[in-house]
Every structure is written in C-alpha cells, then in structure tokens.
C-alpha positions as CSV (number, residue, x, y, z in Angstrom):
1,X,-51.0,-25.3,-47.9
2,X,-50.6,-25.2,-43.9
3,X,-49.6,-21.4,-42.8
4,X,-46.1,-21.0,-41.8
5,X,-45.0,-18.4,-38.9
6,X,-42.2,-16.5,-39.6
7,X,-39.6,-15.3,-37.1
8,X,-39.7,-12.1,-37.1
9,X,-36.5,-11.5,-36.0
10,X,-34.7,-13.4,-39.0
11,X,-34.1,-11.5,-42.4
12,X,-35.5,-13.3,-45.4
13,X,-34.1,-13.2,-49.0
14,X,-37.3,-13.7,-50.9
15,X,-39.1,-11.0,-49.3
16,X,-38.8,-7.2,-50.2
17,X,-39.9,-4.6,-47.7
18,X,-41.1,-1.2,-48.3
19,X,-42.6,0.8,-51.0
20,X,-39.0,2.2,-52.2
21,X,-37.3,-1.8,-52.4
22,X,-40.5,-2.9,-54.0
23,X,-40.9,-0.3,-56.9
24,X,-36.9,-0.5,-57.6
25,X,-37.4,-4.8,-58.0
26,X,-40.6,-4.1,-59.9
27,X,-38.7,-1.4,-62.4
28,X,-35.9,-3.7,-62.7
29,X,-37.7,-6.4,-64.3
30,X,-37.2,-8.6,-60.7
31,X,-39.2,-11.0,-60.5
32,X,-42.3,-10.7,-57.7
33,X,-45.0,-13.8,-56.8
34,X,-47.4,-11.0,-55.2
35,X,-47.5,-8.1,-53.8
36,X,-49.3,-6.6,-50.5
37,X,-50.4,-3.7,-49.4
38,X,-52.7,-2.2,-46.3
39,X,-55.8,-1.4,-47.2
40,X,-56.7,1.9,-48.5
41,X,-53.0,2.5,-49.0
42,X,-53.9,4.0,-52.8
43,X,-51.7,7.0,-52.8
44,X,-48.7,8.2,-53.2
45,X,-45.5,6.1,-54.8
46,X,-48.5,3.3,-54.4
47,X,-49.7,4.2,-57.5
48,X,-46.6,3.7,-59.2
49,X,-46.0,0.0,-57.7
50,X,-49.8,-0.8,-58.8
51,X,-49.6,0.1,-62.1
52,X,-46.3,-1.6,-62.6
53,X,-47.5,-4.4,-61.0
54,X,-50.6,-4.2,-63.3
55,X,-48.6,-4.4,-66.4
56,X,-46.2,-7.7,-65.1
57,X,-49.8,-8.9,-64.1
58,X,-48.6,-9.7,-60.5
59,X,-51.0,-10.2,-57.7
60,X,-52.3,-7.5,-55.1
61,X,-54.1,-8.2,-52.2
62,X,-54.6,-5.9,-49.7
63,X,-53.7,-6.7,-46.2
64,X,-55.5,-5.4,-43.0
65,X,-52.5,-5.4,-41.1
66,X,-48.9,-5.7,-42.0
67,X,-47.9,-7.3,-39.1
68,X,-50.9,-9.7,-39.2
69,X,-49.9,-11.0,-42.7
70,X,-46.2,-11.0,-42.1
71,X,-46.6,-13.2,-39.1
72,X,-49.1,-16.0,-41.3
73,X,-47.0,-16.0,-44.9
C-alpha cells in the first residue's frame, strides 16, 4: 500500500488524538486498528493505554516523531 499525505489542516474521524481521547475509546470498548506512540514515551497515563491495549491485543508501534508519522499514514 502507497503512503498517503494527510492534510494537516483537515479533521479526520477515524483518528483519535491524545493520550486522554485514546484511553477513554480504549476503556469504552471502541474499536482501535493501532496505536502510536513516541518513543520512550513509557510513563505516565501511557501505561494505562499499553496495558489496555495489550489486553484488546491492538498494535503499538512507537513513532520517532509525531509529526513525521502523521504526515505518512
């Protein structure tokens, strides 16, 4: 599959931004086709959305930028 760039300007539905928007989908029982995180981003309400992700066995992969990986979905 060719990589798309997005507009950055133009809101999308299917993606969730944010630790706080991403842990509520998670705990709702939404459902998620991956999840991405910066690297070495391991702390904090992270925790929570790995292990919840763990458990709906959802893919991870850590990014090195945000912007970088936003720009290529």
């Amino acid at each position: 599959m060719a990589n798309r760039k997005l507009d950055l300007q133009e809101p999308r539905e299917d993606i969730l931004e944010g630790r706080n928007p991403v842990y509520e989908a998670l705990k709702a029982g939404r459902q998620v086709d991956k999840i991405l995180i910066a690297k070495g981003e391991h702390h904090g309400s992270i925790i929570r959305i790995l292990a919840l992700a763990k458990q709906g066995r959802i893919p991870i992969s850590e990014v090195k930028s945000y912007i970088e990986e936003r720009i290529k979905f």
